[in-house]
mmCIF file of the N, C-alpha and C atoms, coordinates in Angstrom:
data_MODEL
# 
_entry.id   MODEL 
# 
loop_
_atom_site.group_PDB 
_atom_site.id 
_atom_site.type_symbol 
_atom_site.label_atom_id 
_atom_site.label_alt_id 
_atom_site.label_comp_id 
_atom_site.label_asym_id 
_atom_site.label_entity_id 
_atom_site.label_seq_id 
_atom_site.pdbx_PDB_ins_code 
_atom_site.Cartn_x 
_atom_site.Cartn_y 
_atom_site.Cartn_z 
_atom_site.occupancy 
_atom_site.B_iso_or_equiv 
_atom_site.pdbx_formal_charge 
_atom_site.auth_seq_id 
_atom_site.auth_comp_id 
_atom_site.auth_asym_id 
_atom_site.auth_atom_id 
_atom_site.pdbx_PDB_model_num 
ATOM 1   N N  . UNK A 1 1  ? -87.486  2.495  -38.876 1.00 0.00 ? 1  UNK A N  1 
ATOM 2   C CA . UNK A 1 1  ? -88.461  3.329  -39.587 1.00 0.00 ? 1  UNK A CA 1 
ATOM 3   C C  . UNK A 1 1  ? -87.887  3.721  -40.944 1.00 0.00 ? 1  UNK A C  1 
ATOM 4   N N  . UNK A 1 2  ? -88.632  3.545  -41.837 1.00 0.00 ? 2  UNK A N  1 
ATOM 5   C CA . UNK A 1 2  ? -88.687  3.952  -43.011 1.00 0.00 ? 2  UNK A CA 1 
ATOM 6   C C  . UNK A 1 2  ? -88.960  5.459  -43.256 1.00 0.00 ? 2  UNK A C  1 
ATOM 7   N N  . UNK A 1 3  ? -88.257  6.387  -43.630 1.00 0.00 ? 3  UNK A N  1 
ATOM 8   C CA . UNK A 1 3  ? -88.538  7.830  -43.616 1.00 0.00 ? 3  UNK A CA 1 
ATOM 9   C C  . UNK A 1 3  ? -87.760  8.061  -45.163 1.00 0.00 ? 3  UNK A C  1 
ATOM 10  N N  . UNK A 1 4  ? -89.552  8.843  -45.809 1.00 0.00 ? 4  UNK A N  1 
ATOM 11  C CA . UNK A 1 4  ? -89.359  9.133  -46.802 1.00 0.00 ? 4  UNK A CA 1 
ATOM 12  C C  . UNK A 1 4  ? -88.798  11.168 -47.514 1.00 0.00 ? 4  UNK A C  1 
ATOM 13  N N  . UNK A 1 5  ? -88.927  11.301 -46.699 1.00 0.00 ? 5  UNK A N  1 
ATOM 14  C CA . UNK A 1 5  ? -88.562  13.034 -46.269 1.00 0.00 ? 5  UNK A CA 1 
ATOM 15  C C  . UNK A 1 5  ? -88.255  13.092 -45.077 1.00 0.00 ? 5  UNK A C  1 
ATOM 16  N N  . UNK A 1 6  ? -86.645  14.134 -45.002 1.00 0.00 ? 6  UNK A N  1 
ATOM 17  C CA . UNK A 1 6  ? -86.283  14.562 -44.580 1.00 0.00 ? 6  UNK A CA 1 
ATOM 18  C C  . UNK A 1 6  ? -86.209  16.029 -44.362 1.00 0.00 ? 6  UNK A C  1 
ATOM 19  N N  . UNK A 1 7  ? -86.203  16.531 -43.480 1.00 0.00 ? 7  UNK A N  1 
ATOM 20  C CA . UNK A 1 7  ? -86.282  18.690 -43.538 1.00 0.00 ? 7  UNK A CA 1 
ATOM 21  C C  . UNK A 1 7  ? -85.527  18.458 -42.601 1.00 0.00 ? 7  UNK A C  1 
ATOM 22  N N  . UNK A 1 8  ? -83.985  19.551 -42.626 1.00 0.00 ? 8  UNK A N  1 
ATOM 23  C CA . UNK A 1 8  ? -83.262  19.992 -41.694 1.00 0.00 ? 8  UNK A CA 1 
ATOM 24  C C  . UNK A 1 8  ? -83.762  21.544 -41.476 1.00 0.00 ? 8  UNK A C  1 
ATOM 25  N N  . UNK A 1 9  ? -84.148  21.533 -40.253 1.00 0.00 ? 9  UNK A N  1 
ATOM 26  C CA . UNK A 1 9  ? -84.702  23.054 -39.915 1.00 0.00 ? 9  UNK A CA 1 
ATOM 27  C C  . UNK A 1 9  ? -83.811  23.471 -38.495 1.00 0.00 ? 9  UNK A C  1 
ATOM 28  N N  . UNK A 1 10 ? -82.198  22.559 -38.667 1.00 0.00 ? 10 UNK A N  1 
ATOM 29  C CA . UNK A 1 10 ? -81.491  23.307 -37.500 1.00 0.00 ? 10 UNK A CA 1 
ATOM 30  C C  . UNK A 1 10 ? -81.112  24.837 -37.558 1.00 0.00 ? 10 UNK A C  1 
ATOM 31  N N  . UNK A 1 11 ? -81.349  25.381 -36.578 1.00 0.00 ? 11 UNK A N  1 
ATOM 32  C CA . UNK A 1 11 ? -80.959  26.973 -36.100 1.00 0.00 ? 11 UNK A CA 1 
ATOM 33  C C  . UNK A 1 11 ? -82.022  27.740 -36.764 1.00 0.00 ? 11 UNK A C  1 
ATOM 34  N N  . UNK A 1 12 ? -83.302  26.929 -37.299 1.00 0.00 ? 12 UNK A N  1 
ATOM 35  C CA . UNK A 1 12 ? -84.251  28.109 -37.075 1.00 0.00 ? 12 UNK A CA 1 
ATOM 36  C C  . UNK A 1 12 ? -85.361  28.032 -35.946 1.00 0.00 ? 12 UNK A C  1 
ATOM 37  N N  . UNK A 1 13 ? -85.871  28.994 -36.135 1.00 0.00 ? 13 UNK A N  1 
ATOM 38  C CA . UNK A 1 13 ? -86.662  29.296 -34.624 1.00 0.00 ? 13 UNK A CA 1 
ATOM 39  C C  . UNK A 1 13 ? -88.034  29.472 -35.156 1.00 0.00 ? 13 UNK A C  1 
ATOM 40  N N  . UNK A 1 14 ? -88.993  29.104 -34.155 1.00 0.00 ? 14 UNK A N  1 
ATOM 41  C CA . UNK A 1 14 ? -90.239  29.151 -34.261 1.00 0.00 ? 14 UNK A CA 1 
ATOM 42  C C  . UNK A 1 14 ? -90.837  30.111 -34.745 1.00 0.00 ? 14 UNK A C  1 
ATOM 43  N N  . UNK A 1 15 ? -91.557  30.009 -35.979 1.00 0.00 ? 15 UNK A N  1 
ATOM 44  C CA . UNK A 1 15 ? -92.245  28.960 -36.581 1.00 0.00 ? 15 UNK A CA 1 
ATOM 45  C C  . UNK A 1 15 ? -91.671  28.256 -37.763 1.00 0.00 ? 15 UNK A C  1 
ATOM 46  N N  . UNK A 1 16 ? -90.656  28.393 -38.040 1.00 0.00 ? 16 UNK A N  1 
ATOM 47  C CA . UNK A 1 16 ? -89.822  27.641 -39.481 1.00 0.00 ? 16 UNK A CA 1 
ATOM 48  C C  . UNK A 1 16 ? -89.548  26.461 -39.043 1.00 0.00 ? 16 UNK A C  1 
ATOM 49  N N  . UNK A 1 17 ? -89.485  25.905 -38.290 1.00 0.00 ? 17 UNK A N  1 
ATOM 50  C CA . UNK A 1 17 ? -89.628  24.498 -37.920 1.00 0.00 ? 17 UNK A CA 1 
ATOM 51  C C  . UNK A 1 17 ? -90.697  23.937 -38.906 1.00 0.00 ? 17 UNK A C  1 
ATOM 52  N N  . UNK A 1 18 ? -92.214  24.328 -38.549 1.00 0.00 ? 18 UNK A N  1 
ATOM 53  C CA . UNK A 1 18 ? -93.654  23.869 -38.524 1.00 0.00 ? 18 UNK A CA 1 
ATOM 54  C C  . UNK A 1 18 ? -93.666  24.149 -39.735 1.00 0.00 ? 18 UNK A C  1 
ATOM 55  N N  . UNK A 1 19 ? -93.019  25.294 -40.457 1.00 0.00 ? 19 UNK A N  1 
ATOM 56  C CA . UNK A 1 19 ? -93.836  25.563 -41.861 1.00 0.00 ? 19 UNK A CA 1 
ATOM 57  C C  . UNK A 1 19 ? -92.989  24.586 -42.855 1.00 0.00 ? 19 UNK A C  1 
ATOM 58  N N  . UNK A 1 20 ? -91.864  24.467 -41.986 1.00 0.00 ? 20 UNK A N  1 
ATOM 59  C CA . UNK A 1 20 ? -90.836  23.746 -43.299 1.00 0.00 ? 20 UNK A CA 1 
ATOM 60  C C  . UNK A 1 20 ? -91.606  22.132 -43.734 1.00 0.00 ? 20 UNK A C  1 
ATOM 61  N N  . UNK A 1 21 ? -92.117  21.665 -42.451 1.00 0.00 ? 21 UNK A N  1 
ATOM 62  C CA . UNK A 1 21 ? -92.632  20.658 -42.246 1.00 0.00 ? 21 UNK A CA 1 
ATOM 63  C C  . UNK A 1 21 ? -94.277  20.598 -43.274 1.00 0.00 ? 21 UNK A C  1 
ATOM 64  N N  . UNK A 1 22 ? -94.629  21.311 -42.760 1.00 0.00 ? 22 UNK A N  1 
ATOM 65  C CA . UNK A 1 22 ? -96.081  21.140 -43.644 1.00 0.00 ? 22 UNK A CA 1 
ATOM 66  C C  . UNK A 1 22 ? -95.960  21.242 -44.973 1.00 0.00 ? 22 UNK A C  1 
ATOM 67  N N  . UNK A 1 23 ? -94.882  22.075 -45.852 1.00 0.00 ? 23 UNK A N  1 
ATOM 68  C CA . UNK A 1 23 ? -94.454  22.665 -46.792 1.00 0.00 ? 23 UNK A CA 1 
ATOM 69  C C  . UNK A 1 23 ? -93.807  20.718 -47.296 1.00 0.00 ? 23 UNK A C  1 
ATOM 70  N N  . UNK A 1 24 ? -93.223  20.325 -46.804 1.00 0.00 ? 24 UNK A N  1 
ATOM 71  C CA . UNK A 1 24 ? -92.549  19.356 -47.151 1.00 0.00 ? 24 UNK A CA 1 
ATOM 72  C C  . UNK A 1 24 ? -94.041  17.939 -46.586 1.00 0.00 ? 24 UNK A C  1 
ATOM 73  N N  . UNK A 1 25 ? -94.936  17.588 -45.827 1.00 0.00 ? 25 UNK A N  1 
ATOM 74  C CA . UNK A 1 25 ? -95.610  17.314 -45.851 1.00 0.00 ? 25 UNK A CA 1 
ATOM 75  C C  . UNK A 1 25 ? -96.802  16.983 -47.155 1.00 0.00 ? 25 UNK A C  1 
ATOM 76  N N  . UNK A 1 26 ? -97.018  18.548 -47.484 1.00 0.00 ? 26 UNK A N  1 
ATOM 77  C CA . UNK A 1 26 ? -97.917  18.359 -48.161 1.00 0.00 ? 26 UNK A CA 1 
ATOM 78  C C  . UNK A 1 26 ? -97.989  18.424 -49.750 1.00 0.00 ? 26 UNK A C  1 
ATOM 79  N N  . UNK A 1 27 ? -96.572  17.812 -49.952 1.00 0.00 ? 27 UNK A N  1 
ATOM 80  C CA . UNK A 1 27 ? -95.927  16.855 -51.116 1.00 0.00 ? 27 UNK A CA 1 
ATOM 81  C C  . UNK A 1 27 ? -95.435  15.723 -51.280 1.00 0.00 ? 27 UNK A C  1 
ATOM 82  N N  . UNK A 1 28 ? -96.098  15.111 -50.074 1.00 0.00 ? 28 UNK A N  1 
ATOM 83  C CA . UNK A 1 28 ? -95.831  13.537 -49.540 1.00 0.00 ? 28 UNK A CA 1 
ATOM 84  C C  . UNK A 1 28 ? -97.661  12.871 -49.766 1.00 0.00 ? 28 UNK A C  1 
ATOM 85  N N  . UNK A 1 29 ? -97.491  11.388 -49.889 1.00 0.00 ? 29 UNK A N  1 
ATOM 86  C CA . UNK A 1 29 ? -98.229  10.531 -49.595 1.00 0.00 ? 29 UNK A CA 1 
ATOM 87  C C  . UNK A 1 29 ? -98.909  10.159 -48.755 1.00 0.00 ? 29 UNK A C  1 
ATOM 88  N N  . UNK A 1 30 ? -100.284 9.765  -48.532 1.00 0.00 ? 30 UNK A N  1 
ATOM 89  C CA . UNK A 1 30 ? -100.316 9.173  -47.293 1.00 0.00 ? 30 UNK A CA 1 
ATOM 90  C C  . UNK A 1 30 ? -100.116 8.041  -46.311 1.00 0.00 ? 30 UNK A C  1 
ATOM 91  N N  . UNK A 1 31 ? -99.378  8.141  -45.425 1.00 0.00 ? 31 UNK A N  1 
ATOM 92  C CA . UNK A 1 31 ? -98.783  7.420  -44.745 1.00 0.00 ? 31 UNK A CA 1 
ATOM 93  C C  . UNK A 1 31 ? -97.269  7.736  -44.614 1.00 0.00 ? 31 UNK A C  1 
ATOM 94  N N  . UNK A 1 32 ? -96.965  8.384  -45.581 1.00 0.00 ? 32 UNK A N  1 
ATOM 95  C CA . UNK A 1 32 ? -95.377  8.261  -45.945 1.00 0.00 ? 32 UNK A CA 1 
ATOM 96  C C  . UNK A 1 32 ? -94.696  9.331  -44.584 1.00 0.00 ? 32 UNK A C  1 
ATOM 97  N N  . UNK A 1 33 ? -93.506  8.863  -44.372 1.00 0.00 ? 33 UNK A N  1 
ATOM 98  C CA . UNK A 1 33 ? -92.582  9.625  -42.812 1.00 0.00 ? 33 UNK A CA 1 
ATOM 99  C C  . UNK A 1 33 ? -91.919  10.168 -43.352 1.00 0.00 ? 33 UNK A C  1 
ATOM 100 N N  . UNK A 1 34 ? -91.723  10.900 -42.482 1.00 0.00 ? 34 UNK A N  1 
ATOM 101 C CA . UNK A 1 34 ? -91.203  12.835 -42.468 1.00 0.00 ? 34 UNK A CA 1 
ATOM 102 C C  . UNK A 1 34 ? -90.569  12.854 -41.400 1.00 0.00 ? 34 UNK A C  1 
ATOM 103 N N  . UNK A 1 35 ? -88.889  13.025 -41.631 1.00 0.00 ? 35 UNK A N  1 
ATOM 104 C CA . UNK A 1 35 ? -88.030  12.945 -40.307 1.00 0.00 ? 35 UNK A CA 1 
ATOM 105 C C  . UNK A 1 35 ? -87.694  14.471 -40.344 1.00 0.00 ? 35 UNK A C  1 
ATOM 106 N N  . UNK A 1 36 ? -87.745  15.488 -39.058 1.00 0.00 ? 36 UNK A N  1 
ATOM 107 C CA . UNK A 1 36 ? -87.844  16.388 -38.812 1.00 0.00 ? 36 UNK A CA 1 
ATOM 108 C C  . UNK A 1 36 ? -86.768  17.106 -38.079 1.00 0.00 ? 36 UNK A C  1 
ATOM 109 N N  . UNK A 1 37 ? -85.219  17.300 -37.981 1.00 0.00 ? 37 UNK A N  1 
ATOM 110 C CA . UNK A 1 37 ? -84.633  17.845 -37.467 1.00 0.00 ? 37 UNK A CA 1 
ATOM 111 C C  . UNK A 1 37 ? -84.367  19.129 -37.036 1.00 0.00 ? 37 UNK A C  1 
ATOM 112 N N  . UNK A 1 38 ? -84.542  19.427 -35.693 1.00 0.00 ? 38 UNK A N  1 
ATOM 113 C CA . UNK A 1 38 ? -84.785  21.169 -35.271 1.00 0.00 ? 38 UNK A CA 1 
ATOM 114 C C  . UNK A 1 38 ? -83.334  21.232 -34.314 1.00 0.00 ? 38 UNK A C  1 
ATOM 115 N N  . UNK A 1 39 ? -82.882  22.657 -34.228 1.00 0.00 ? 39 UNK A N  1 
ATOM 116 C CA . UNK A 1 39 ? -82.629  22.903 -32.620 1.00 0.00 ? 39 UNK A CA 1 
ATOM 117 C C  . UNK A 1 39 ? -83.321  23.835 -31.654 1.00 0.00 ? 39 UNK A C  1 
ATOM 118 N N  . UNK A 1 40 ? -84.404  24.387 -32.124 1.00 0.00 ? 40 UNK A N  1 
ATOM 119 C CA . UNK A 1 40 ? -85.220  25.044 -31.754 1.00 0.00 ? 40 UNK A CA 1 
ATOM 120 C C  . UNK A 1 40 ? -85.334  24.298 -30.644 1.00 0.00 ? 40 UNK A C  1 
ATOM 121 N N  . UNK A 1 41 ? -85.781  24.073 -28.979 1.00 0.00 ? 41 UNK A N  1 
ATOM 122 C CA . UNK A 1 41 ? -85.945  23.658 -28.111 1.00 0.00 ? 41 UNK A CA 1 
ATOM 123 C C  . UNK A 1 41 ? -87.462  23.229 -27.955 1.00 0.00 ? 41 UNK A C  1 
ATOM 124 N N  . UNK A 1 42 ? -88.158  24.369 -28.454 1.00 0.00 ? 42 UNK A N  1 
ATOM 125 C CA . UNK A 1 42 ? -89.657  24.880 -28.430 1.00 0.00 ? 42 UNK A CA 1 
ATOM 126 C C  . UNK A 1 42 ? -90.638  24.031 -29.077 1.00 0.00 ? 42 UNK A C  1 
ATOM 127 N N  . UNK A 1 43 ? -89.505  23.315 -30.362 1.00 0.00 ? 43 UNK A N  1 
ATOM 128 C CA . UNK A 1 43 ? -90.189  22.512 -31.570 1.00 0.00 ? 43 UNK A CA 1 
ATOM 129 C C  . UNK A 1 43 ? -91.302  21.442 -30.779 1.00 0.00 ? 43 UNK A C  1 
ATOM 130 N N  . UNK A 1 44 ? -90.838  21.065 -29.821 1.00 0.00 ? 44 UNK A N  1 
ATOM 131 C CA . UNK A 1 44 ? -90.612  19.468 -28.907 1.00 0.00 ? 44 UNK A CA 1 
ATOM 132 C C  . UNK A 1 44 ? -92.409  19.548 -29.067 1.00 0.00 ? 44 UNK A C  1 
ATOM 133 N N  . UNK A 1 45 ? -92.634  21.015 -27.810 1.00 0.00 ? 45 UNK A N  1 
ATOM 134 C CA . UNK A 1 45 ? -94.229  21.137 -28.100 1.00 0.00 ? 45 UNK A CA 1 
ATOM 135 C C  . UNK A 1 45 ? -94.877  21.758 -29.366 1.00 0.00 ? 45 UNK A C  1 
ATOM 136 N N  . UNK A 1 46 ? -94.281  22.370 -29.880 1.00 0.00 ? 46 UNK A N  1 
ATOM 137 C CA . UNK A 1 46 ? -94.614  22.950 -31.217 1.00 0.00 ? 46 UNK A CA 1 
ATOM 138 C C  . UNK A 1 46 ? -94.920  21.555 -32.114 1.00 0.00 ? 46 UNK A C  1 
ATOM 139 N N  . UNK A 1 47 ? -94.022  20.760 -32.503 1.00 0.00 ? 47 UNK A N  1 
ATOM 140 C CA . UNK A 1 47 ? -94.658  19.693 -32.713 1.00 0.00 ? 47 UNK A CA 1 
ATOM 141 C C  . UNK A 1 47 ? -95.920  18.445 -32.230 1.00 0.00 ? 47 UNK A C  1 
ATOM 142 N N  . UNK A 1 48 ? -96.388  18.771 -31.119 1.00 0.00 ? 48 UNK A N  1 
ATOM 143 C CA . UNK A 1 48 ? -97.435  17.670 -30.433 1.00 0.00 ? 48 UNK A CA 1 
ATOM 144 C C  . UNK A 1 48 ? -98.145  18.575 -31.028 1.00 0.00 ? 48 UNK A C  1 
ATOM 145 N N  . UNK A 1 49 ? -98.225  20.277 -30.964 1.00 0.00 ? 49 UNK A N  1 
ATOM 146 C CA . UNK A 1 49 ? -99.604  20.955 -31.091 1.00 0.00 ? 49 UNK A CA 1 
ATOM 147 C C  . UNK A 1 49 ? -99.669  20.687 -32.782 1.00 0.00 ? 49 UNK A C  1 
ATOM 148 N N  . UNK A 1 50 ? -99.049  20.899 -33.475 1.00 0.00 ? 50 UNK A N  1 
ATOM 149 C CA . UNK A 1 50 ? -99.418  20.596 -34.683 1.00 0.00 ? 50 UNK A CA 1 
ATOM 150 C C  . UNK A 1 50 ? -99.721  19.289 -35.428 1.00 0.00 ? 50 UNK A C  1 
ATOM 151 N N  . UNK A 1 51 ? -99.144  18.181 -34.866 1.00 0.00 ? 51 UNK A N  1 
ATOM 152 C CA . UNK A 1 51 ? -99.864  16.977 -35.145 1.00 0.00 ? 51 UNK A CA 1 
ATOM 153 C C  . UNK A 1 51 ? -101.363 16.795 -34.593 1.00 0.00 ? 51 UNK A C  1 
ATOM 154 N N  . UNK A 1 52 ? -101.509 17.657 -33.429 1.00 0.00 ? 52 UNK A N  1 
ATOM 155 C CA . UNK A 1 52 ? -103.051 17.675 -33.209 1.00 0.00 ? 52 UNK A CA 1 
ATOM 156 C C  . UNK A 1 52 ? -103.756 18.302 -34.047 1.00 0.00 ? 52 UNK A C  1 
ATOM 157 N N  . UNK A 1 53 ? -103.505 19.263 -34.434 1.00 0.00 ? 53 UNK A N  1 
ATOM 158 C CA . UNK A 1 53 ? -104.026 20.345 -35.310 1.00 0.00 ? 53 UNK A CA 1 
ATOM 159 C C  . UNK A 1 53 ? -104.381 19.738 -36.511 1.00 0.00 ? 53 UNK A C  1 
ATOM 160 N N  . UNK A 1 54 ? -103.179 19.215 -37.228 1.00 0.00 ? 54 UNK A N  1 
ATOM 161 C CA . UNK A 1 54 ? -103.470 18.572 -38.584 1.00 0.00 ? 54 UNK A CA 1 
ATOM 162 C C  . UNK A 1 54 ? -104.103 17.461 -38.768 1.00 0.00 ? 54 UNK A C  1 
ATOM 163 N N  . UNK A 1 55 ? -103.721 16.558 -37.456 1.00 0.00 ? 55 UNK A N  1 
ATOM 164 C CA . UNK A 1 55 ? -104.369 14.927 -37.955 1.00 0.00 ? 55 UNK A CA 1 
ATOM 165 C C  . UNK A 1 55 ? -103.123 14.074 -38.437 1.00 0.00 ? 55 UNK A C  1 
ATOM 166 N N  . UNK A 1 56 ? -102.427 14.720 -38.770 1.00 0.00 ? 56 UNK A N  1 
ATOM 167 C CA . UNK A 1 56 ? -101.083 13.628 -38.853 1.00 0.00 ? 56 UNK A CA 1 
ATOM 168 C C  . UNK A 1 56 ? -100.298 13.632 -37.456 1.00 0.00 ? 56 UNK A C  1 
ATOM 169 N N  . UNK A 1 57 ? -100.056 11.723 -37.874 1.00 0.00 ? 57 UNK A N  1 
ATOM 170 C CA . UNK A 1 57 ? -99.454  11.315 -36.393 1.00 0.00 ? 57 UNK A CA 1 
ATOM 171 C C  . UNK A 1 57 ? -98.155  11.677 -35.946 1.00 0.00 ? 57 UNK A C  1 
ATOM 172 N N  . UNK A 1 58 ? -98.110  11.839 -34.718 1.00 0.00 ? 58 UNK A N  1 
ATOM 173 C CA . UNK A 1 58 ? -96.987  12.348 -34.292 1.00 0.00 ? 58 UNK A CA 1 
ATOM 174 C C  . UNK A 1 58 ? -96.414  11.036 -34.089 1.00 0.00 ? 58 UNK A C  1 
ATOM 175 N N  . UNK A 1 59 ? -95.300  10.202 -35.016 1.00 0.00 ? 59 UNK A N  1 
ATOM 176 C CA . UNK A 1 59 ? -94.637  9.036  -34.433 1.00 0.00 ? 59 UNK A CA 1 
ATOM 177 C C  . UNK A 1 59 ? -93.708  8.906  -33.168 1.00 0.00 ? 59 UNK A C  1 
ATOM 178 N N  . UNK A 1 60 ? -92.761  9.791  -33.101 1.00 0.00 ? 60 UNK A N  1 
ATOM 179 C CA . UNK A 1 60 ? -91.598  10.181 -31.406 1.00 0.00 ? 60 UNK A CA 1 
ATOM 180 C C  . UNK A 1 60 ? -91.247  11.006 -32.061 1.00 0.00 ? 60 UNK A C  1 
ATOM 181 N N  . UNK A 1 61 ? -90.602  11.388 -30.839 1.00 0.00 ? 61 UNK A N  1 
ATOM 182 C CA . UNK A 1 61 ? -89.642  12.472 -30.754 1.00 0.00 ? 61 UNK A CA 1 
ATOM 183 C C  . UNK A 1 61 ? -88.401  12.215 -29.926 1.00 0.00 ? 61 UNK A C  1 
ATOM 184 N N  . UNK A 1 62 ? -87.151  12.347 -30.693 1.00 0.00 ? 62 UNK A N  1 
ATOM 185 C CA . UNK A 1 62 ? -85.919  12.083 -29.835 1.00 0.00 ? 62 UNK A CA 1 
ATOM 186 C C  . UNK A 1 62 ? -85.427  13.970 -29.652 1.00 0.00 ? 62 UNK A C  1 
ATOM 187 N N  . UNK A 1 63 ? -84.680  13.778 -28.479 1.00 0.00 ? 63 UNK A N  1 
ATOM 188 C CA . UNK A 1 63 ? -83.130  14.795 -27.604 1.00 0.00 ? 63 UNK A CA 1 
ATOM 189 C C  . UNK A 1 63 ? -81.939  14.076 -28.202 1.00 0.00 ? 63 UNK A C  1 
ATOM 190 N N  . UNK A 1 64 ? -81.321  14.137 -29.222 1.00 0.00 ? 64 UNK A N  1 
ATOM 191 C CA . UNK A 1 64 ? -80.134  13.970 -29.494 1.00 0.00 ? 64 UNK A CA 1 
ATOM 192 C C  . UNK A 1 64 ? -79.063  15.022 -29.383 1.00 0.00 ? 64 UNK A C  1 
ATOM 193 N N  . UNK A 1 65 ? -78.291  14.963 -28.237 1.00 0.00 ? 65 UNK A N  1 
ATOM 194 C CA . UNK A 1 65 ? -77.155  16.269 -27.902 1.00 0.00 ? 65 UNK A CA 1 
ATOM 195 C C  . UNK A 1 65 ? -77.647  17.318 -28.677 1.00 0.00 ? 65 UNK A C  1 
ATOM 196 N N  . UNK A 1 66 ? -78.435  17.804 -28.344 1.00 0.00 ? 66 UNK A N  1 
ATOM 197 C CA . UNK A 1 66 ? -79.089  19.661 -28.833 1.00 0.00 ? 66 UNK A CA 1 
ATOM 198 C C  . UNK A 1 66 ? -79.930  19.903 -30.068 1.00 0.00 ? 66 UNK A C  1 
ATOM 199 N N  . UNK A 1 67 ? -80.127  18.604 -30.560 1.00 0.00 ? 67 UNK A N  1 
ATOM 200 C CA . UNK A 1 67 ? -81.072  18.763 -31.589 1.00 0.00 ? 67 UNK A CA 1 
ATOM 201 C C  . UNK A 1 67 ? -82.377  17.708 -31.245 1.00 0.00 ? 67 UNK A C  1 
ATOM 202 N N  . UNK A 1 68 ? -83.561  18.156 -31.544 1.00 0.00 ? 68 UNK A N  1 
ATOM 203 C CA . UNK A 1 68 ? -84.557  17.109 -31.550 1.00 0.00 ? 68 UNK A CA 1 
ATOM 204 C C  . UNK A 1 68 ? -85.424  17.287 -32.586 1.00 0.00 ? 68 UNK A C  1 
ATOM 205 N N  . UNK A 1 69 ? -85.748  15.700 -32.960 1.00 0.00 ? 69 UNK A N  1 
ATOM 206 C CA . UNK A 1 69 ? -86.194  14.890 -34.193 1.00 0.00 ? 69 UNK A CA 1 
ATOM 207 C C  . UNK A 1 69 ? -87.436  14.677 -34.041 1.00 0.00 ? 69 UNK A C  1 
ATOM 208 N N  . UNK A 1 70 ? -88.307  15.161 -34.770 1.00 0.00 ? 70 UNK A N  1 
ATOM 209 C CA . UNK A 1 70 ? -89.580  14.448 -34.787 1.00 0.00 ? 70 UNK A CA 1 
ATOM 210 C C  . UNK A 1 70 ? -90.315  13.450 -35.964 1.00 0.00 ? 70 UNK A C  1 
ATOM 211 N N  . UNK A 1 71 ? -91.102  12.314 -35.825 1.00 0.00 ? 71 UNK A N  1 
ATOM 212 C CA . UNK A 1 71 ? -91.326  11.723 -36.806 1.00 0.00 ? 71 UNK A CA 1 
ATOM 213 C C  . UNK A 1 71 ? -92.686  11.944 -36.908 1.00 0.00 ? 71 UNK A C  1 
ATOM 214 N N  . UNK A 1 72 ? -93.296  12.152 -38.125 1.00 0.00 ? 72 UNK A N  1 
ATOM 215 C CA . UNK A 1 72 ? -94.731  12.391 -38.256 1.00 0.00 ? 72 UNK A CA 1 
ATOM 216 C C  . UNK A 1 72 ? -94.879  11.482 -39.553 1.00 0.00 ? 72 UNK A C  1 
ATOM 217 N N  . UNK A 1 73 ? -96.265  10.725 -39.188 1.00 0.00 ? 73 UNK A N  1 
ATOM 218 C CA . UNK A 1 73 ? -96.643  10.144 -40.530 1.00 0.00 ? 73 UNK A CA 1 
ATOM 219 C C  . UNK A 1 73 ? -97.654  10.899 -41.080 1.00 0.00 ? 73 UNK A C  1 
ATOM 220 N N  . UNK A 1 74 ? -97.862  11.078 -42.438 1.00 0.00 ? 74 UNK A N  1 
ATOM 221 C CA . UNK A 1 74 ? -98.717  12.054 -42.860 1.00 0.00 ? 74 UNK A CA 1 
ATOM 222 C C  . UNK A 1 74 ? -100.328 11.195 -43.163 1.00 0.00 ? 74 UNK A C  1 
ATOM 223 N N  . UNK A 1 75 ? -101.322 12.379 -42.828 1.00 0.00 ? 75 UNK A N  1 
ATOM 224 C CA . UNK A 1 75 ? -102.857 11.123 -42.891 1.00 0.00 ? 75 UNK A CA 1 
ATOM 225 C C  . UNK A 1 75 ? -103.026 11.511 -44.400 1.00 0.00 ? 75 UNK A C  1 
# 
């Protein structure tokens, strides 16, 4: 995967995950990927609900030893 933004949002807690993301989102292209690093635990669903919400795709989500990554392509 090609990922054109990156946001490290380790050790914050819900909702700075989501805002860092939309904030950094919605100075992107469409189509363009947005790699999302949290340790928030919470992000995992915090992220499905907000790709529903917005319309941008939720690409995966990895558990890498205590942090998880989400990829969203933006619509």
């Amino acid at each position: 995967m090609e990922v054109q933004v990156e946001v490290d949002a380790r050790g914050l807690n819900c909702p700075l995950p989501i805002l860092k993301a939309k904030k950094a989102l919605a100075d992107m292209g469409s189509g363009e990927l947005l790699k999302v690093v949290a340790t928030d635990a919470g992000s995992m669903r915090d992220f499905q609900a907000f790709a529903r919400q917005t319309g941008n795709e939720l690409i995966e989500q990895i558990t890498e030893g205590g942090e998880f990554i989400h990829y969203l392509r933006r619509r």
